[in-house]
N, C-alpha and C positions, 0 to 999 in steps of 0.2 A: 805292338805299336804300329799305326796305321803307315804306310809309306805317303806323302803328301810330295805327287810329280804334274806339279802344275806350272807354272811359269813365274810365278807369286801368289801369295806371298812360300817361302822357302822353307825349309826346315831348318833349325836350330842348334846348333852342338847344346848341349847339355852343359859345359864351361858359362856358354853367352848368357843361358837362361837361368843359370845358378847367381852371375854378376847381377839381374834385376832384381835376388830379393835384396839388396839392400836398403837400409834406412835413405831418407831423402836426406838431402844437405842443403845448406842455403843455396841458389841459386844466381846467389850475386856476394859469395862469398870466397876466400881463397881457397878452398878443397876443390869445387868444382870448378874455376879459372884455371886452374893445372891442367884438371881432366880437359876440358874444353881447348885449350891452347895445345896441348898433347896431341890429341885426336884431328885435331885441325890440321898441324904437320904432318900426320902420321896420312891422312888421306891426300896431302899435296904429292905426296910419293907414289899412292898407285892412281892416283891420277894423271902424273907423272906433267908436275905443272908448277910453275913459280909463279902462279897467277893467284889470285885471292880465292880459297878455297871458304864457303859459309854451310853451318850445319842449320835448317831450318827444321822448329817442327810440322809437320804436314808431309801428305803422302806425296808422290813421286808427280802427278797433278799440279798440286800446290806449286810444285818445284819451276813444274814449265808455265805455269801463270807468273809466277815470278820472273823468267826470263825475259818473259814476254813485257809486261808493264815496265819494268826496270829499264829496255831499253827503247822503245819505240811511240811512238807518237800516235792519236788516231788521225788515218787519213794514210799511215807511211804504206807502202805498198812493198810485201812482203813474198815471197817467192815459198808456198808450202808444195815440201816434196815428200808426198805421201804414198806408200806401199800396202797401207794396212788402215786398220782399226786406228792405231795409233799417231798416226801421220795427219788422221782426220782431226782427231782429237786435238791437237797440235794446232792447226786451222781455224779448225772453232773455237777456238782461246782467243786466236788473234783478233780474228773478225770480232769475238763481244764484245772489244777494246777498242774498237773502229778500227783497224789497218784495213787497209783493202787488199784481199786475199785475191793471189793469182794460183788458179788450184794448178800443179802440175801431177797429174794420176796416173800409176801404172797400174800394171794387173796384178792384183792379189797374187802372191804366190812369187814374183818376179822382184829382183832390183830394181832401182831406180838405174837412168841410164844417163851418164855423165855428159853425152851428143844433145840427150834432149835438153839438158840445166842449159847447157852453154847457147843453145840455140834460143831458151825463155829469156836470158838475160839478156840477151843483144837485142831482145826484142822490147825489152822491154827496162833502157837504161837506168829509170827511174829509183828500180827495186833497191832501196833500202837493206833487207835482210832475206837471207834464204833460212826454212825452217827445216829439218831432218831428223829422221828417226833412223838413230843407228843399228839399233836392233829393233826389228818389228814381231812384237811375239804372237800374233795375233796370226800370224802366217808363217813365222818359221825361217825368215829372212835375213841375212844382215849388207846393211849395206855397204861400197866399198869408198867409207868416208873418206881415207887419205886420197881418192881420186877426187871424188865430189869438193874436196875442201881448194884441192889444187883450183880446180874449176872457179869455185866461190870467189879465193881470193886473186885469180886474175882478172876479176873484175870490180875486185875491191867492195865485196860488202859483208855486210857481220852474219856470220853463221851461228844459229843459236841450233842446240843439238839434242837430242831425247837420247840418253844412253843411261836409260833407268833399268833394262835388263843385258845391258852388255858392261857395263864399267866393274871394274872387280873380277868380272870374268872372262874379254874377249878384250884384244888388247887396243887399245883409246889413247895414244899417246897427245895427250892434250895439246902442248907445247907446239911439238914439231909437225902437228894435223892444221893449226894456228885456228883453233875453237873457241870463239870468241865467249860466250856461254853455255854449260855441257852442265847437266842436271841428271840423275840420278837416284834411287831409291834406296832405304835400307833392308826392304823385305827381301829384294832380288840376288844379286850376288854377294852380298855382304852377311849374310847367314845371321840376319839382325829381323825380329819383328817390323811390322809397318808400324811408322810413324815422324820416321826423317827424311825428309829429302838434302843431297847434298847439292851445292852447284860451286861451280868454277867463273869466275867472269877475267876477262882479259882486259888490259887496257884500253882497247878500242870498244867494247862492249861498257868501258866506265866513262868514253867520250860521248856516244849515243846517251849516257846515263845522266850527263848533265843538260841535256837538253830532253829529253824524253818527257812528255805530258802526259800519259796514258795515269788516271788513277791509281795511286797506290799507297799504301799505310804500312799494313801488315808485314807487306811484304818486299820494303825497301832497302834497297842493297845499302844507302847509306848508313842507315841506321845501324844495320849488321855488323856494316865495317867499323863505326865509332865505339859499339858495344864490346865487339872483340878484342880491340887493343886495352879495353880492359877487361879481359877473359870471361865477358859477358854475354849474352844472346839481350836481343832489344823486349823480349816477351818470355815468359814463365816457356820453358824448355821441357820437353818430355824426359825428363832426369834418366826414368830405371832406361828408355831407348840409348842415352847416349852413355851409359856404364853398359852395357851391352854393344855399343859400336864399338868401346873403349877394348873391352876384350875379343870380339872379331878382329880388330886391325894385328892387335897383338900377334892372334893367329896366322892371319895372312901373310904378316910381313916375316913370320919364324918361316910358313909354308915358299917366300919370296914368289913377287907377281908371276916371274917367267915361267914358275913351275905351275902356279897356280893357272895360266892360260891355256899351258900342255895339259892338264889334267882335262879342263874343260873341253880341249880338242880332242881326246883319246876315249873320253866319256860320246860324245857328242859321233863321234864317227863309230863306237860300238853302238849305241843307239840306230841309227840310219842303218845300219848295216843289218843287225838282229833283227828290225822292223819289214826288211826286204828280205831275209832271208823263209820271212813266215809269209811269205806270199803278197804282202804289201806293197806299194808304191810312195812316195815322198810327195809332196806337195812343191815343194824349193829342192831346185837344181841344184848339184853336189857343191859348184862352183860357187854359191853364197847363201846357202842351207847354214844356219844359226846353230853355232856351239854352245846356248843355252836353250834352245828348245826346239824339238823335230814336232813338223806337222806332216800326216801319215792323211794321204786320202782314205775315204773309204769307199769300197770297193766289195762287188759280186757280194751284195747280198746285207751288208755290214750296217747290222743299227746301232750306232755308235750311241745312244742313248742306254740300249738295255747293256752295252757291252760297257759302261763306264758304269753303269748298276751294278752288277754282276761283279765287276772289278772291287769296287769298294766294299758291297756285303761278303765276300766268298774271299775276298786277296786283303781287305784293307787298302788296297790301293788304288788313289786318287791323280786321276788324269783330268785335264782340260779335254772339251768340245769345241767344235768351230765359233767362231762371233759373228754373228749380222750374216751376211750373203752364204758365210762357210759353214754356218748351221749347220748339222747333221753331215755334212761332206768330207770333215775331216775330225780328225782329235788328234791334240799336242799335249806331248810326253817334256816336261821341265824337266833340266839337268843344269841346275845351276846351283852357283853357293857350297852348300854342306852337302856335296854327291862326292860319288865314287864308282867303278863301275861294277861293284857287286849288289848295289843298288837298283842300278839298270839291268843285270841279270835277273832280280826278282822279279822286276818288272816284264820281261819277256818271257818270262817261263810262265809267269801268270797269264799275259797275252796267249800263249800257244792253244792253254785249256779254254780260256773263257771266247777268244776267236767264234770258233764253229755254233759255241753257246748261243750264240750273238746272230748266229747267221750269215759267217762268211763262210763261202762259197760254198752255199745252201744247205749249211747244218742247220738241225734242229733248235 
């Protein structure tokens, strides 16, 4: 069996994927209103939130266009704090919806930097909402939200949050970070195929919501929330996805989050560490390098093209390549979900042989 160490979508216990062959059941019937109501609670726990948790179908995407329209206006002028691939993505959502995007950019590879938030926002009192990606997988980063959120909320505005590869796996305490919308996916930490996105909304992200104009049908919070109080979803639900989130959660909450955070940190730092010990360099600085995915420069010689080839024909095992700018410059090793670290040991031992294969530090 191939090992799949990408960033998403995750690998699957064998339990999760055994819960999707079942028969479908009505979906607006009481079999699945149990599941649905079950599951619903079960993720306000590792979200760790008493805020209205909604299961949508659509991928992790979906999830933050829904943030996005649900609470904001065209015209509002939105503060995107972006590290990566993803932070852009974030942006470009906004702006297709009219907000007027103030880009704040750092360098690939870096945090965002809490001096510079506080300094855009004073400049700029108007801002509405700041946009953040908690985990950026695209580089290997995470950011340090409960600082950024302190920052957000002293100056009072809605933080909507991309933590679609770090919820489940790096700890997000919803509640007491006060995240006013936090979105999420089920490929990524939650050892569930794509196909769910989950999100959280706060009070204050449900008063933006009754005034909010931005176009939306699909993908309206209200509808959600009326559908749910009778254990419903507003649109036909990817059924076998949420009897598959049904027994992840199971999992998770037998494995308990705290444990489930330590694991992803004890994986995440053998990783870094085996990748340096074979002559490599990191991409992200120790102090906010991502405990779901390492990004490994490459270096003296390293064609991360034939060495991700080489990987997957001769190991089975499937790594990510850099995205857009980081092309060919680096490749990230996913440790999220259904990991362990004899998992990552395969994966290094395989890196040792096919390295040189590849051409670093001038092998054949």
């Amino acid at each position: 069996m191939e090992q799949l160490r990408i960033p998403g979508p995750t690998p699957c216990p064998p339990e999760v994927l055994q819960s999707m062959t079942k028969q479908m059941i009505g979906h607006r019937g009481k079999e699945f209103g149990q599941i649905l109501n079950k599951v619903t609670q079960q993720l306000k726990q590792l979200f760790q939130t008493q805020n209205d948790v909604f299961i949508l179908t659509a991928s992790g995407t979906g999830g933050l266009e829904a943030a996005v329209v649900n609470t904001l206006s065209p015209g509002d002028k939105v503060l995107s704090v972006s590290i990566g691939v993803f932070g852009e993505r974030l942006a470009a959502i906004a702006q297709e919806f009219g907000a007027e995007v103030i880009p704040l950019r750092f360098e690939w590879g870096k945090a965002a930097d809490t001096d510079a938030i506080t300094k855009a926002l004073e400049a700029n009192p108007e801002i509405k909402a700041v946009l953040v990606t908690h985990n950026e997988t695209s580089t290997g980063v995470t950011n340090d939200l409960a600082s950024i959120s302190l920052v957000v909320k002293k100056f009072d505005k809605l933080l909507l949050v991309d933590a679609i590869s770090s919820l489940g796996s790096i700890n997000l305490p919803v509640d007491d970070w006060q995240c006013d919308v936090v979105v999420t996916g089920s490929q990524k930490g939650w050892m569930v195929p794509p196909g769910l996105a989950m999100v959280s909304v706060s009070p204050k992200a449900w008063q933006s919501h009754t005034v909010a104009k931005m176009p939306r049908f699909y993908w309206d919070f209200t509808k959600a929330k009326n559908y749910l109080k009778k254990g419903q979803t507003p649109w036909t639900p990817a059924e076998t996805t949420v009897f598959a989130l049904e027994k992840s959660l199971e999992m998770m909450l037998e494995e308990g989050l705290t444990n489930i955070i330590a694991r992803h940190a004890r994986v995440a730092e053998l990783t870094r560490e085996g990748v340096k010990s074979l002559g490599l360099s990191l991409l992200a600085n120790k102090s906010y390098a991502s405990n779901t995915v390492t990004a490994v420069r490459a270096s003296q010689g390293l064609d991360v093209d034939k060495m991700r080839r080489i990987l997957e024909e001769d190991h089975q095992i499937i790594i990510a390549g850099g995205q857009q700018t980081l092309a060919g410059k680096i490749f990230r090793i996913g440790h999220l979900g259904w990991v362990n670290e004899a998992d990552i040991e395969k994966v290094l031992a395989a890196l040792k042989i096919v390295l040189p294969q590849a051409g670093f530090g001038g092998g054949k």
